[in-house]
C-alpha positions in Angstrom: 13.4 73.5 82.1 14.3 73.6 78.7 17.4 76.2 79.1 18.7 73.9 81.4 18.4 71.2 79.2 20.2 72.7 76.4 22.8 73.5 79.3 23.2 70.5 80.0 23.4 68.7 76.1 25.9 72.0 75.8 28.1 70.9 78.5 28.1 67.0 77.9 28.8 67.4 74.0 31.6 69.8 74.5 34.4 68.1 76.0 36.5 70.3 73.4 35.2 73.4 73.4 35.4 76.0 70.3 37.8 78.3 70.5 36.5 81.8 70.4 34.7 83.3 68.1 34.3 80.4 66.6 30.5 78.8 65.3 29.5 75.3 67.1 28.4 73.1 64.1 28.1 70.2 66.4 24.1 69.0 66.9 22.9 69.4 70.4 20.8 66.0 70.2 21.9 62.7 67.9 19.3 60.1 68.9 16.8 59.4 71.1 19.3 58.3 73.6 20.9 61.4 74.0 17.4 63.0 74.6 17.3 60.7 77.5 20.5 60.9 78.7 20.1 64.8 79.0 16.6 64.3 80.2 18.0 62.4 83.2 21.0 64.8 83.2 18.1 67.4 83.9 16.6 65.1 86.7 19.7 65.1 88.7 20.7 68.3 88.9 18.3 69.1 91.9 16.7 72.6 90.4 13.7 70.2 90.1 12.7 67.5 92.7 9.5 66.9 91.2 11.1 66.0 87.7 13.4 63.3 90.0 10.7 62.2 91.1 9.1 60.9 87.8 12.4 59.8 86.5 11.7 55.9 86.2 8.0 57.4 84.6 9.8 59.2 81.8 12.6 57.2 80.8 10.0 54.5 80.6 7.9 56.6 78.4 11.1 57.3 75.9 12.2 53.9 76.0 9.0 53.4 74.7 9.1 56.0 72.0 12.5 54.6 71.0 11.4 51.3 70.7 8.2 52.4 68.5 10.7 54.0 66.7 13.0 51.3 66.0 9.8 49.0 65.2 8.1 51.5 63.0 11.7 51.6 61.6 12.0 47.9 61.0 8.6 47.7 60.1 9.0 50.6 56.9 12.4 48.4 56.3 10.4 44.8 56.1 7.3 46.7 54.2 9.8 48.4 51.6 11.4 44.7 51.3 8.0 43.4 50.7 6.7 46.2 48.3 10.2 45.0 46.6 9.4 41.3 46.5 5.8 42.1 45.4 7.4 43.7 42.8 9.6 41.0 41.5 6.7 38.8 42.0 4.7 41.0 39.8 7.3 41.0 36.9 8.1 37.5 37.5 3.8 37.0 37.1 3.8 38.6 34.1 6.7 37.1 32.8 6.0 33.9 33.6 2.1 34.7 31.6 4.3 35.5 29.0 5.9 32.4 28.9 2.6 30.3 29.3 1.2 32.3 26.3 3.9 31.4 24.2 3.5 28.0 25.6 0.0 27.9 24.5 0.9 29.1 21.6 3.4 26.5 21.3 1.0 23.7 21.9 -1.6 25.1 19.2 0.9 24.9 16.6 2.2 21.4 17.8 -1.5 20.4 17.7 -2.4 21.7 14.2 1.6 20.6 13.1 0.4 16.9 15.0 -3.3 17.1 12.9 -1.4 17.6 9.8 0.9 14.8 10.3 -1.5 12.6 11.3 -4.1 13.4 8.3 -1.4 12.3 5.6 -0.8 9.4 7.9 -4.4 8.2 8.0 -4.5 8.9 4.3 -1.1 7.0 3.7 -3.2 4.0 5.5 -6.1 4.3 4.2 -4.6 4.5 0.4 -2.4 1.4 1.9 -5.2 -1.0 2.8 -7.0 0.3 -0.2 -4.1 -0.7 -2.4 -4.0 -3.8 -0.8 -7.7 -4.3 -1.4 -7.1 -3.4 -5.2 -3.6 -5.8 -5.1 -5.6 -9.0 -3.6 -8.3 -8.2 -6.4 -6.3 -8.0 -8.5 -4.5 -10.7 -8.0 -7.6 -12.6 -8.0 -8.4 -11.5 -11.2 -5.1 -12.5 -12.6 -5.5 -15.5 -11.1 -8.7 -15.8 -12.9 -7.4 -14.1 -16.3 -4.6 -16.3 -16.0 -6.9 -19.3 -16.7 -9.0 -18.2 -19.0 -5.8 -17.3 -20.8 -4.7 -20.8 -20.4 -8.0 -22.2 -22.1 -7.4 -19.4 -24.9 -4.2 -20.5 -25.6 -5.5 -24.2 -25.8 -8.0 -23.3 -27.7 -6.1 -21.3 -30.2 -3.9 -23.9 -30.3 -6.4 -26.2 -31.5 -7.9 -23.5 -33.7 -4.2 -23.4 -35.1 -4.5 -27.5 -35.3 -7.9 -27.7 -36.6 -7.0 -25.0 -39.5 -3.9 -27.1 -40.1 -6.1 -30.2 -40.5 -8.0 -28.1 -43.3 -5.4 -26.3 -45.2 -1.5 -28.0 -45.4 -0.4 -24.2 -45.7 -0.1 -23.9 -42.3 3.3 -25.6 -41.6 3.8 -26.2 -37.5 6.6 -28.6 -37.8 8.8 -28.9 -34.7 7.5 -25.4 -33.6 4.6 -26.6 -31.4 6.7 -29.7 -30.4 6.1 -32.0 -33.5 8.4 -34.8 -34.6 9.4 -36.7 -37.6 6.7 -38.8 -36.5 2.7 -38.9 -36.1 2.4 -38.1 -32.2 -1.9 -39.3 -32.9 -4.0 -42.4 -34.6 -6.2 -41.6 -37.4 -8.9 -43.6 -38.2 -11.4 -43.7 -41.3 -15.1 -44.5 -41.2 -17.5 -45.2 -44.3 -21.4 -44.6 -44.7 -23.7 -44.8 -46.7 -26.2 -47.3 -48.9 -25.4 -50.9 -49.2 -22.4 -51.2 -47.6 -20.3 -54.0 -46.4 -20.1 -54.6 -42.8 -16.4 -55.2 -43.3 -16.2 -51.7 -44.7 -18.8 -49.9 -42.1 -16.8 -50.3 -39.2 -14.1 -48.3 -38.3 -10.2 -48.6 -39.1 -6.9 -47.4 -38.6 -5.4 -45.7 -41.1 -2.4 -44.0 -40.0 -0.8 -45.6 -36.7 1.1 -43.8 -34.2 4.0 -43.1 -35.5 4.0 -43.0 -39.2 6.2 -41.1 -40.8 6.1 -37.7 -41.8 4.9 -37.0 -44.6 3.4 -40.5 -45.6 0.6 -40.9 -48.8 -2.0 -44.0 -48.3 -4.9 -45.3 -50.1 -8.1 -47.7 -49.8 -9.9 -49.6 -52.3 -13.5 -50.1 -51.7 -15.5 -52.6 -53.8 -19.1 -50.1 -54.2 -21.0 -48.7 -56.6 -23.0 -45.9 -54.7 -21.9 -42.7 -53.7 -21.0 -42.8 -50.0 -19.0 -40.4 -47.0 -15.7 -41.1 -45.2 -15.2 -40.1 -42.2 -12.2 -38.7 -40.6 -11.3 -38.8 -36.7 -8.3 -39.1 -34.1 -8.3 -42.9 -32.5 -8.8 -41.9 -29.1 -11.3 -39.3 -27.9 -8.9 -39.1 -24.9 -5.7 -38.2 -26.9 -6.6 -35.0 -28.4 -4.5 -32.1 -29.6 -4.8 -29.3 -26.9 -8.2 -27.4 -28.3 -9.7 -29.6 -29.8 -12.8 -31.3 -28.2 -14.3 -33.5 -30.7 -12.1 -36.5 -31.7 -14.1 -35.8 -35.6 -11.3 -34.5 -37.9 -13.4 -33.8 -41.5 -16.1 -35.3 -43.4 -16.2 -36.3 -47.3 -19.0 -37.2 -49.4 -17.6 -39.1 -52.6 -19.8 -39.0 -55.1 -19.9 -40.5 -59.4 -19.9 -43.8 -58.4 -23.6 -44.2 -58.7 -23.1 -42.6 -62.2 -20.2 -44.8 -63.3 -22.1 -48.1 -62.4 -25.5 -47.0 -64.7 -23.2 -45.9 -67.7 -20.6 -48.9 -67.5 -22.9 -51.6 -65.5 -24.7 -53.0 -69.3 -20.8 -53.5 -70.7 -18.9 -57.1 -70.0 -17.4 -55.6 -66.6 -14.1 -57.9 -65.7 -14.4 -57.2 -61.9 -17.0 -55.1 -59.6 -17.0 -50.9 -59.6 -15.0 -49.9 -57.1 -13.5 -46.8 -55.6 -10.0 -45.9 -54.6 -9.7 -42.9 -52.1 -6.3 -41.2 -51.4 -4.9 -40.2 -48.5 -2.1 -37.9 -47.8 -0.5 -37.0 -43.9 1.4 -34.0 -44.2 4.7 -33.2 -42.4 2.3 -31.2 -40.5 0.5 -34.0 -39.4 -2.3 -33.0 -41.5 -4.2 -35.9 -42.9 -6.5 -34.7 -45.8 -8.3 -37.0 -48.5 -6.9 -35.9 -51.6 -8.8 -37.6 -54.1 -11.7 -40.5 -55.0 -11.3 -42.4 -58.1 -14.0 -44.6 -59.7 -11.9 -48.3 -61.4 -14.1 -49.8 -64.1 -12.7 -52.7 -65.7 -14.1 -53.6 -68.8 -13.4 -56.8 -71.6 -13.7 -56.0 -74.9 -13.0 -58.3 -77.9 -11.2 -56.0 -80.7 -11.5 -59.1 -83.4 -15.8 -59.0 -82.9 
């Protein structure tokens, strides 16, 4: 059976024969379907009615075997494809795990780049409110400074006044706003023993303004020492610092003196005392001096 199958491929694939002595490279079978076609070459010939008779049988059987084939075929074709695919989808896994490291990596440093931002920032905010803190403090305390400053300066001022009062060195002039003329009353007040009432109370001895400087005087009819009192008017018009409206005190003293060594002698008129005054441009008033007036009547022909 098998010569005559070779026969028969021999005949059917030699429509041009070699010539001869020439070699017959030609295959005798191609495919599966020239193993069929021969095989049913075979069938027909007639050598073998048995073979005929499981024709349909056989070619069924190689149909089958060429259709495993094919599958088997298709299937190595789809599983090389896949093994291919699962390959790219391996490198494309690990490429893409690349990737998302680096992302991570990424996002670590834009965390720690975002903490180090944001710690300066809370520090700029913190120093902020804390330099507001210390401004409205501060400001506070100016506020407070800026008061006690004011009273300073009024005070000093007054210091400045009150030293002026006591020394006509001190020359203010227009400097602290003074004029040509007294800007304050001064008044005068007496004390002491036996008195007048006329001359204990109090009275005006330089009137708003008097010019600048001026020189005044009293005469007081007394023979006992006694104190004179100077004061502003008012004890609501006051120079800034100063809280008393008391300017300076004086105690005058020889009358009491005067009167025991001339009171025995013819005396022409009563002991008295004249006290000068002087008000400097400064409007300083100051006592300047106390003079004791004895008049006496003598007869130069006794």
């Amino acid at each position: 059976m098998i010569a005559r199958i070779r026969k028969s491929v021999t005949e059917s694939h030699n429509s041009t024969k070699p010539a001869v002595g020439e070699v017959d490279t030609n295959p005798p079978i191609q495919s599966v379907k020239d193993v069929v076609y021969l095989f049913d070459e075979g069938v027909f010939s007639g050598e073998n009615p048995i073979v005929k008779k499981s024709k349909s049988k056989s070619y069924s059987a190689v149909e089958g075997v060429w259709a495993k084939e094919t599958k088997l075929h298709v299937a190595q074709k789809e599983r090389n494809q896949i093994k291919v695919q699962l390959k790219n989808a391996e490198t494309t896994k690990a490429e893409v795990l690349e990737e998302l490291e680096k992302a991570k990596t990424t996002v670590m440093d834009l965390k720690q780049n975002i903490e180090v931002l944001t710690e300066p920032r809370g520090i700029a905010i913190q120093a902020t409110e804390a330099a507001k803190e210390s401004s409205e403090r501060y400001e506070s305390i100016i506020i407070e400074l800026d008061r006690h400053l004011d009273a300073d300066e009024a005070i000093v001022l007054g210091a400045a006044l009150h030293a002026a009062n006591i020394s006509d060195g001190i020359k203010l002039n227009r400097k602290l706003g003074m004029v040509d003329g007294s800007l304050y009353k001064f008044v005068i007040e007496l004390s002491g023993v036996d008195l007048p009432k006329s001359e204990c109370s109090r009275q005006l001895l330089v009137p708003k303004m008097k010019k600048l400087p001026s020189k005044m005087f009293i005469s007081i009819i007394h023979d006992k020492d006694f104190e004179v009192s100077i004061a502003y008017e008012s004890k609501h018009l006051l120079p800034p610092g100063i809280t008393s409206p008391l300017n300076a005190q004086y105690q005058i003293s020889g009358l009491a003196d005067a009167s025991g060594k001339y009171s025995s002698r013819n005396l022409l008129s009563p002991i008295k005392a004249i006290v000068h005054f002087s008000l400097s441009r400064s409007e300083v008033l100051s006592l300047d001096r106390a003079n004791t007036v004895v008049e006496i009547t003598e007869c130069k022909d006794c």
